[in-house]
C-alpha positions in Angstrom: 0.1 -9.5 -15.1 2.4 -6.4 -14.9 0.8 -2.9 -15.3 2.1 -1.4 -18.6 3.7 2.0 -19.1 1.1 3.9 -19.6 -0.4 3.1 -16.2 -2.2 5.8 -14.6 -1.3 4.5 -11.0 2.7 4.9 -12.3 3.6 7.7 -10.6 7.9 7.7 -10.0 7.2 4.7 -7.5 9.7 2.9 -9.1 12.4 5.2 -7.4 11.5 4.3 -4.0 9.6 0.6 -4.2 11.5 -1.2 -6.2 12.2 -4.6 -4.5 10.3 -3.9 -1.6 9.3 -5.8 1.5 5.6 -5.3 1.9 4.4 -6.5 5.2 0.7 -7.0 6.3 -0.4 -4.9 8.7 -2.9 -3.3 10.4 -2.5 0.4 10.4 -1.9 2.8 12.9 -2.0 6.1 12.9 2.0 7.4 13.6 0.6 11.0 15.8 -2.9 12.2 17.3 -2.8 15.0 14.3 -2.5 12.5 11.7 -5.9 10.8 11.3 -5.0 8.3 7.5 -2.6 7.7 4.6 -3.2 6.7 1.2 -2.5 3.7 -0.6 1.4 4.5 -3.0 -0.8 3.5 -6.1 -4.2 4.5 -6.1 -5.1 6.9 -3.2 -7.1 4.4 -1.3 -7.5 5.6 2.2 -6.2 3.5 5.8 -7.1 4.8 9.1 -7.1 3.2 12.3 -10.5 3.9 12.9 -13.9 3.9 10.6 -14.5 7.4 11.4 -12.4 7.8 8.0 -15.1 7.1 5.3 -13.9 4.3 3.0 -10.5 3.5 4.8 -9.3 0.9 5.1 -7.7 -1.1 8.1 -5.3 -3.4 7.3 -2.7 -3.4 4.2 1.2 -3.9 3.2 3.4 -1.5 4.2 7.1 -0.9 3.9 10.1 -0.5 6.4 9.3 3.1 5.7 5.8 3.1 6.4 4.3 3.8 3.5 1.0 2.3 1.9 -0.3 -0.3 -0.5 -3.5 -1.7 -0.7 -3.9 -5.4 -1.2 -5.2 -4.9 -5.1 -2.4 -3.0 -5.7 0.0 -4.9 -3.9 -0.8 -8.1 -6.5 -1.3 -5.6 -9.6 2.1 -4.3 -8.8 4.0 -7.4 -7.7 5.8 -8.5 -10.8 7.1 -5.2 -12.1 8.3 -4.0 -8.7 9.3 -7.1 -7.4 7.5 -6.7 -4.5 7.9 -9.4 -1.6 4.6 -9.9 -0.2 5.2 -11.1 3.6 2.0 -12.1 6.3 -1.2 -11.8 4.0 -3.9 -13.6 5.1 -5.7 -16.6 3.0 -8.9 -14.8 2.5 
């Protein structure tokens, strides 16, 4: 089902994800000074390590690197038109 307008996770996104590739991935932090990021919809924490409390370390990500956890990734799927590439069965 596609989140409605008055989403709280609908931020603008729609101006930079819109027909996305999202590819699963593990993450990896891009410098030494840059320990997580945070899911595009809902803040969720990924870090490379579990140092991070509560990240997460594996998710989609765009060509751009940027974020999207797997519950967000399906919630958002049909009004984005996300393409989902590489997730895993379970």
């Amino acid at each position: 089902m596609a989140a409605s307008d008055d989403d709280w996770r609908l931020q603008g996104q729609e101006n930079y994800l819109h027909g996305a590739v999202l590819t699963w991935a593990e993450y990896r932090t891009p410098s030494p000074q840059w320990d997580h990021d945070h899911c595009e919809f809902c803040g969720a924490k990924f870090a490379d390590t579990t140092d991070v409390m509560d990240a997460q370390l594996t998710g989609f990500v765009t060509a751009n690197q940027r974020w999207i956890c797997r519950w967000r990734a399906h919630d958002m799927q049909e009004r984005f038109y996300f393409v989902l590439m590489g997730e895993p069965l379970t």
